[in-house]
N, C-alpha and C positions, 0 to 999 in steps of 0.2 A: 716022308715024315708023317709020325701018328698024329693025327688030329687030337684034338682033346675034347671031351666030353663035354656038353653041357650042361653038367654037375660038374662037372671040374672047373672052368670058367666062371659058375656060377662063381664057385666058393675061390677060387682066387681073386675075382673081383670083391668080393666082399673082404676079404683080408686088406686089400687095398685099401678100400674105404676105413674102414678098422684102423688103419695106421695113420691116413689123412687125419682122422679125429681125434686121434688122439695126438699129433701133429699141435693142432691149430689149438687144442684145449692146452697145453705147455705153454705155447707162444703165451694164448691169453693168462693164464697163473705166473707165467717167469718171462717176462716180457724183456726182449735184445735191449739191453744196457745204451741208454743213451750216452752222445758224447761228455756229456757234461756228470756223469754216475762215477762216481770212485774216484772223481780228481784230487789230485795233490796240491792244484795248487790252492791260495788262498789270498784275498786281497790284502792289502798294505798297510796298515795304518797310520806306520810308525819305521821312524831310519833306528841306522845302528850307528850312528857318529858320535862322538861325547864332546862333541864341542862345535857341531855343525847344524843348523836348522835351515827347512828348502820352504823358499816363496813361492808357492806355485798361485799362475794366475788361468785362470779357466776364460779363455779367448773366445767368445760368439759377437761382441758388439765392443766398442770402445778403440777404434784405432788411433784417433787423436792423442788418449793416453795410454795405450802401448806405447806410443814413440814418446811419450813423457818421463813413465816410467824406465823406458831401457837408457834415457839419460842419467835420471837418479840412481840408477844400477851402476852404471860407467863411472860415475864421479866417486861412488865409493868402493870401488873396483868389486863387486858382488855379482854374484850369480841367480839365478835364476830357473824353473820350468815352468814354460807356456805351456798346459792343454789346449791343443786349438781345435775347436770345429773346424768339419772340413769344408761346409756353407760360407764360412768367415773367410776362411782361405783361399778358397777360390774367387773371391773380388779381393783380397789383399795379400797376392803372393808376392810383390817389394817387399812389404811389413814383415814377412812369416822369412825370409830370405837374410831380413835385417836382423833381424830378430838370432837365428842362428849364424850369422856372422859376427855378432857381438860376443860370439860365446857361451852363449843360454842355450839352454836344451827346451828340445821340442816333441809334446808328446800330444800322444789324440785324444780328443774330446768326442770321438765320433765324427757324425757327417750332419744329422740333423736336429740334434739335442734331442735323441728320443729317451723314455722312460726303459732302459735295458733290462730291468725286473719283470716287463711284460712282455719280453720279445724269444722267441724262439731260438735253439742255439744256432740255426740257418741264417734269422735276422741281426741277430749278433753278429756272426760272423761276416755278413754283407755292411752291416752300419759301419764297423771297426774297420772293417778291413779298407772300403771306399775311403778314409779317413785316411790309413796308414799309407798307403798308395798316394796319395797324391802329397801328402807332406812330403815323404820322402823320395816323391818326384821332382820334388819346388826346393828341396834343401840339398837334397844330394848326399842325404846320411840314413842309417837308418832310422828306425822311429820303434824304441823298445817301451815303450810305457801307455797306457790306457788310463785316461779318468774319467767314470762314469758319469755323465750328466747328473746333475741332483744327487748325485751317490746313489743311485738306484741299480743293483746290479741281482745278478740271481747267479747259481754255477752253470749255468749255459754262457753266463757273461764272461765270468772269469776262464774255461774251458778255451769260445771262441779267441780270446786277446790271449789264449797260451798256445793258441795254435797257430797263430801269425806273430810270435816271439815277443810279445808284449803283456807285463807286469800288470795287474791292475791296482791301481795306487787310490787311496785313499785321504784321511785326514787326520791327524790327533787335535790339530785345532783351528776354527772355523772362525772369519771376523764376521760372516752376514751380511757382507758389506756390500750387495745389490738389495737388501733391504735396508738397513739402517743405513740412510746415509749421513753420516758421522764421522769426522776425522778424528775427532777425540775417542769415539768407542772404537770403531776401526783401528788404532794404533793402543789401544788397553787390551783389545781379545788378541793383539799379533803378539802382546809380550808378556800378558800377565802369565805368570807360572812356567815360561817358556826353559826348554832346557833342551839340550841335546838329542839330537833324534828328532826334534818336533817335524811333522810335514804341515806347514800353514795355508789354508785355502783362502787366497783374495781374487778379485774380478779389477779389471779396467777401469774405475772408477774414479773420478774427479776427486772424489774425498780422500778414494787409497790413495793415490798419486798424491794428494798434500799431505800424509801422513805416514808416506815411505820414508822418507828421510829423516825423521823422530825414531820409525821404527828400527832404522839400519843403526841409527845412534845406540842405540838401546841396548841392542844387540854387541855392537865396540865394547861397549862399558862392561857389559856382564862377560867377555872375553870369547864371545859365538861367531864364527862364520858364517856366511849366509851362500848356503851351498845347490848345486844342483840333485833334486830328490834321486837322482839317475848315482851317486856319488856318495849319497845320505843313506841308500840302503842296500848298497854293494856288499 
């Protein structure tokens, strides 16, 4: 075999180089599409029922009135979705057990109640997923829905929870109700203006819990079912 020159070698190694640079200056100008670039999906705000509104409760603290609340659930035969943390769940898998066996649906809250707006779509996909995993280890169903902590989410968030078959769900109306604590204002933001489709966000709360059963009233009178968000925005 002919050797090749060196001129010849020279100048194909420099072609080489030539193409590396011009390689890596691409990369940097048009940089490989993260997971979370060009998604479709979009988070929830809002069901599509015309006579159905979903109580969703955001589960990290309050087991006393979980089990308060899925009484007053039961007595007016109503439904329910728990976001649970999965820190919660893990010292109360009776609770999250009882909870789906009453018929409520159960979605994640994450694992650590972190801020998902600041987390990369790897950290996302680790917080959510450690979440979904272990409910629907403890429930024996799957676990199709996502509620961001604080509603803080970015499209790395929504990306990771569509990549482990989970919605991310949202709010159209919020009672505040780990800050005000108020039965009377807690049960005025779960109904003023309320109408089909709403998704309502409450917490475990002493005052929610004494202002559920005003609130389910409310709901009777104006002719609304009190539905699973899992069923609100099918």
């Amino acid at each position: 075999m002919k050797r090749l020159s060196p001129r010849t070698v020279a100048a194909f190694t420099n072609l080489i180089l030539v193409c590396i640079v011009l390689f890596v200056g691409a990369v940097c100008f048009f940089p490989v599409a993260s997971p979370a670039s060009g998604t479709e999906e979009k988070a929830i705000y809002e069901g599509n029922s015309t006579d159905g509104v979903s109580l969703m409760f955001n589960v990290y603290w309050g087991t006393e009135e979980v089990n308060g609340i899925l009484g007053v659930l039961k007595e007016y035969g109503a439904t329910a979705t728990f976001f649970i943390g999965g820190s919660w769940a893990d010292d109360n898998v009776e609770t999250v057990r009882a909870i789906a066996d009453e018929g409520h649906e159960i979605g994640s809250h994450g694992y650590f109640h972190r801020d998902h707006d600041k987390l990369s779509y790897d950290k996302n996909l680790e917080e959510i997923r450690t979440s979904v995993e272990f409910l629907e280890a403890a429930i024996g169903k799957d676990v199709t829905l996502f509620a961001p902590p604080s509603g803080a989410y970015n499209d790395d968030t929504i990306s990771a929870a569509a990549s482990l078959g989970c919605k991310t769900i949202m709010w159209s109306k919020d009672t505040i109700d780990w800050r005000d604590k108020d039965a009377a204002v807690c049960l005025r933001r779960a109904t003023e203006g309320v109408k089909g489709g709403d998704l309502i966000l409450m917490h475990p709360m002493a005052h929610t819990l004494q202002a559920l059963p005003a609130i389910l009233d409310y709901y009777r009178a104006q002719g609304l079912r009190a539905i699973t968000v899992g069923e609100n925005v099918a």
